[in-house]
C-alpha positions in Angstrom: -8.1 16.1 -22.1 -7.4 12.3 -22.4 -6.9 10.6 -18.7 -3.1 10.2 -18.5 -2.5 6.3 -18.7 0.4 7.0 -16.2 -2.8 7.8 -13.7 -4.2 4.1 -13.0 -0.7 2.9 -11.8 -1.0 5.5 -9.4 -3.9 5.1 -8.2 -3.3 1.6 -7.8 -0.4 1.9 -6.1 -2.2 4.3 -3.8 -4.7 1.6 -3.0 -1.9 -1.2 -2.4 -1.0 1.3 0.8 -4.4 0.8 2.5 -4.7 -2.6 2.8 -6.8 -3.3 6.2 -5.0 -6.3 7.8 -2.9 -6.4 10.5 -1.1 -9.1 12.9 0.7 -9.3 15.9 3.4 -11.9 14.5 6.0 -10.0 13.4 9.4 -10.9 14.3 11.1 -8.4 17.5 13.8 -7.7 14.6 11.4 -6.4 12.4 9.6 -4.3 14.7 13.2 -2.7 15.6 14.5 -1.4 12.3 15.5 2.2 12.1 13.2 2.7 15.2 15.4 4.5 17.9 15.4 1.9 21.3 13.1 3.3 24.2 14.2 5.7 27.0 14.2 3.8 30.3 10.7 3.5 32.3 10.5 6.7 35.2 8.0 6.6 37.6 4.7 8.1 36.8 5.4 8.1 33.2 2.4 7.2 30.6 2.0 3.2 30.1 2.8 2.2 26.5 0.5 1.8 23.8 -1.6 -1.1 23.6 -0.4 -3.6 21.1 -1.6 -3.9 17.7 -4.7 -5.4 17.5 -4.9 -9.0 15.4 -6.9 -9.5 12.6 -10.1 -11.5 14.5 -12.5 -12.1 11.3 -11.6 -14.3 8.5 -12.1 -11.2 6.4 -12.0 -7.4 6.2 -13.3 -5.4 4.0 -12.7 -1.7 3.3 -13.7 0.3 0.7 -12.3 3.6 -0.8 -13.2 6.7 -2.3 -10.7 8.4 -5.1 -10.5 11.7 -5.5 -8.2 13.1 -8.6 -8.5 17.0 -8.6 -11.7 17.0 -6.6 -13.3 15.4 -8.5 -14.9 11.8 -7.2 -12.6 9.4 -9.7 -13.5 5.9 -8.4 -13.9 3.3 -6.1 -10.8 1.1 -4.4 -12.1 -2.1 -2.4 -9.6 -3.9 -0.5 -10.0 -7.2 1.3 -7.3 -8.8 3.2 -7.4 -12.5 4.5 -4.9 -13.7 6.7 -2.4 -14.6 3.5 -3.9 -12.7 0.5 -5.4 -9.8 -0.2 -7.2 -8.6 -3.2 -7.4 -5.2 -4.6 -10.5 -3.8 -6.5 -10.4 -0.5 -8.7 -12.9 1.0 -11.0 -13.5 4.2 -12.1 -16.3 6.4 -12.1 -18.0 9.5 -13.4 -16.0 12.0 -15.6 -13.0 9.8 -15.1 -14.6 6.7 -16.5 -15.7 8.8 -20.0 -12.1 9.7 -20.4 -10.3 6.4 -19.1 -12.2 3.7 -18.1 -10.3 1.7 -15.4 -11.0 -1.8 -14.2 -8.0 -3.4 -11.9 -7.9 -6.5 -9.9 -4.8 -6.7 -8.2 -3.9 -9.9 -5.7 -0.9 -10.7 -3.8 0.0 -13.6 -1.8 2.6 -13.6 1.2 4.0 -15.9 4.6 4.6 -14.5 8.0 5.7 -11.8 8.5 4.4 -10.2 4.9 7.2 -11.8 2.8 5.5 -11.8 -0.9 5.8 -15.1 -2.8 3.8 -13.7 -5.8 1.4 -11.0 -6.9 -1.0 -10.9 -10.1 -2.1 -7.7 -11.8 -5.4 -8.0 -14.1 -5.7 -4.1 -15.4 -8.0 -3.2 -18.2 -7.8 0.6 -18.8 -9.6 2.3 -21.6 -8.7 -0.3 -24.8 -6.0 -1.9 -23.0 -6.0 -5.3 -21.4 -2.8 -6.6 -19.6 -1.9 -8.7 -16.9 1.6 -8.5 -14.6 2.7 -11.3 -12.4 5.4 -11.1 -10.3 7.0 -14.7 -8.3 9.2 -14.0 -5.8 11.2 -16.9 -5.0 12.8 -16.9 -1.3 14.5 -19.9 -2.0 16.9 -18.2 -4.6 16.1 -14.7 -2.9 15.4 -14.0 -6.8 11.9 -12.7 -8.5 10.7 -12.8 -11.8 8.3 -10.2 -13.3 6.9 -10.9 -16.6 3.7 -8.5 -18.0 2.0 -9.6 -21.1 -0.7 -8.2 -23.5 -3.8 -10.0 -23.0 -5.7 -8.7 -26.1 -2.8 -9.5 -28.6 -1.4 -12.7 -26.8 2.2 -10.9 -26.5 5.2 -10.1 -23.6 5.3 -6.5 -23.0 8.4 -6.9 -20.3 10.3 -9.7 -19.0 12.5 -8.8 -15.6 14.8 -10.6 -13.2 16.5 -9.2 -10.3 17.9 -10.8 -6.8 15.9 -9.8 -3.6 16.0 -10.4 0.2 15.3 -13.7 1.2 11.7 -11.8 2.7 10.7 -9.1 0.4 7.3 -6.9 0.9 5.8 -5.8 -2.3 4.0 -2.3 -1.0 1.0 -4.3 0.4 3.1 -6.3 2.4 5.5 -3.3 3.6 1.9 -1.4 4.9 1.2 -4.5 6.7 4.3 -4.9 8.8 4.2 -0.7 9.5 1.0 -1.2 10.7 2.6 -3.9 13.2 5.3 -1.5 14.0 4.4 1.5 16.5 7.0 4.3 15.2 6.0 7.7 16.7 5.8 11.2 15.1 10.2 11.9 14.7 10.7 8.1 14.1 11.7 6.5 11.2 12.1 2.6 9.5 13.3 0.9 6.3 11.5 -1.9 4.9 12.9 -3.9 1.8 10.1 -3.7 -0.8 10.3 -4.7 -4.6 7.9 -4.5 -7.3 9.6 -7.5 -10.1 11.5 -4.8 -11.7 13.1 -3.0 -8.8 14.2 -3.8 -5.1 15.6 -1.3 -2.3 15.3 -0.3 1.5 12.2 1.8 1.1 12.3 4.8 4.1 8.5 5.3 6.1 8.5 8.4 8.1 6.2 9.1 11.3 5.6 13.1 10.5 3.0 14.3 12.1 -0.6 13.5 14.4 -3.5 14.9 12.8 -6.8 14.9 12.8 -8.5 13.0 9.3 -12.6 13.2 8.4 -14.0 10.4 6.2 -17.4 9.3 5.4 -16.4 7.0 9.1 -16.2 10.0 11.4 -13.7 11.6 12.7 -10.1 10.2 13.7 -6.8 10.3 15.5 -4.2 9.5 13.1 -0.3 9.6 12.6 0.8 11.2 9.1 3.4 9.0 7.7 5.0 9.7 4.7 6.7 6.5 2.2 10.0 7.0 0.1 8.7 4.7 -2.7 8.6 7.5 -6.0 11.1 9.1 -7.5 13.2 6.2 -8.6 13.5 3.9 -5.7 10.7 2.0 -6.9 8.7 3.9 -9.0 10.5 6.1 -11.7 7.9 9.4 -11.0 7.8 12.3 -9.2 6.2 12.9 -6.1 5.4 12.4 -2.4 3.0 10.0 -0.7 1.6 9.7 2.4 -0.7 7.4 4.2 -2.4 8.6 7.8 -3.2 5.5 10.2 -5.3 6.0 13.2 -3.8 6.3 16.3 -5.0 3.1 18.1 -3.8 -0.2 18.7 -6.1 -0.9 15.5 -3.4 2.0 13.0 -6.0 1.5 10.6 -5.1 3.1 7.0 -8.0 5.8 6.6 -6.3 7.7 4.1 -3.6 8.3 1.4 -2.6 11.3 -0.7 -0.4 11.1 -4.0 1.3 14.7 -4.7 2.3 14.2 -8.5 4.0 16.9 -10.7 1.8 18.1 -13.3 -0.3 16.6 -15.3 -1.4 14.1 -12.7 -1.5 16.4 -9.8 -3.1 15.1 -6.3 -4.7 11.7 -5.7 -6.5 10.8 -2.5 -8.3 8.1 -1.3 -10.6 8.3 2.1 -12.2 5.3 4.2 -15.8 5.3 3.0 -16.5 2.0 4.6 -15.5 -1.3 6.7 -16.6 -4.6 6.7 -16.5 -8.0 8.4 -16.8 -11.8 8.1 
């Protein structure tokens, strides 16, 4: 069966969710939105949660493991600098001999996460294209234009008007991991991908317990409103579990497609710093 070319999107998308930097300077607005305001202190009552803990290395490194029907289907490396972050995916094993993937994706953003432009290198199986998106906040307008690097051709040309700041999905991750919305809590983030903008819904579900290659953690189970046609056209559900620490690192996400495509997951396998 020939690896559905719908597949590498996805996982990429998947790996956009786990990027590993955080930062304590996001506006009070934006911490706010759609989060319910907090009951007055009693006495006795538990302290809040520590805040979440800044970025202190000029880079962080994380690396993933993908799964596609239990099967081991790649490797995802993410590493975030205080303004960029660059995304790594190649395939591997079984999934490689029926679709070789090979994706660099980078985006660029200012306080707090806006995007100001992102650039998508994918080479999957015979294909070789490249997608860059500019998001210009002083027109609130971006521009998406994807071209086919082997034939020297435009695949897709797009303009649409945005919010003045804008997260593209690595940029929305960032600012929920900045934002400490409990299990019952809820927030909207305004997230675009070039071709399609909307208030994207992040759910805090559940607290669960997650094992990676890293141990053991403590995580919240949120679930993000991106598929099914608010920003991407397909079917499905995805979720993202971040610890539950002042760190909220992303250990894990899971991608519940419809059929063909089925579940995608990808687990911490490793972390870095320098």
């Amino acid at each position: 069966m020939r690896f559905s070319a719908g597949v590498p999107a996805l996982l990429v998308t998947a790996c956009w969710l786990l990027t590993a930097q955080s930062s304590s300077t996001q506006s009070s607005a934006a911490r706010k939105k759609s989060v319910p305001s907090p009951p007055p202190p009693v006495p006795d009552s538990k302290p809040d949660p520590p805040p979440v803990v800044k970025l202190d290395t000029p880079t962080e490194k994380l690396t993933y493991e993908v799964e596609w029907r239990l099967i081991r289907a790649g490797t995802a490396v993410v590493e975030s600098q205080k303004s960029h972050t660059q995304l790594k995916l190649e395939s591997a094993g079984m999934v490689s001999a029926l679709f070789k993937v090979n994706d660099t994706y980078s985006v660029s953003y200012e306080d707090p996460f806006c995007a100001t432009g992102s650039l998508m290198d994918s080479l999957e199986g015979r294909r070789h294209r490249e997608t860059k998106v500019t998001f210009d906040r002083s027109r609130n307008h971006a521009t998406f234009l994807e071209r086919d690097v082997i034939k020297n051709t435009v695949i897709r040309t797009n303009e649409i008007d945005v919010p003045n700041c804008v997260h593209e999905v690595v940029g929305a991750l960032l600012e929920l991991r900045a934002i400490p919305i409990e299990p019952g809590q809820s927030t909207q983030l305004p997230v675009s991908d070039g071709r399609r903008s909307a208030p994207v819904k992040i759910e805090a579900q559940e607290r669960e317990e997650v094992k990676t290659s890293t141990g053991t953690h403590k995580t919240i189970r949120y679930e993000a409103y991106l598929l099914n046609g608010v920003i991407y056209p397909r079917k499905g559900r995805v979720f993202v579990w971040l610890t539950d620490d002042a760190r909220r690192l992303p250990v894990q996400i899971r991608l519940r497609m419809q059929f063909p495509i089925g579940t995608v997951t990808l687990r911490l396998q490793k972390e870095e710093h320098s």
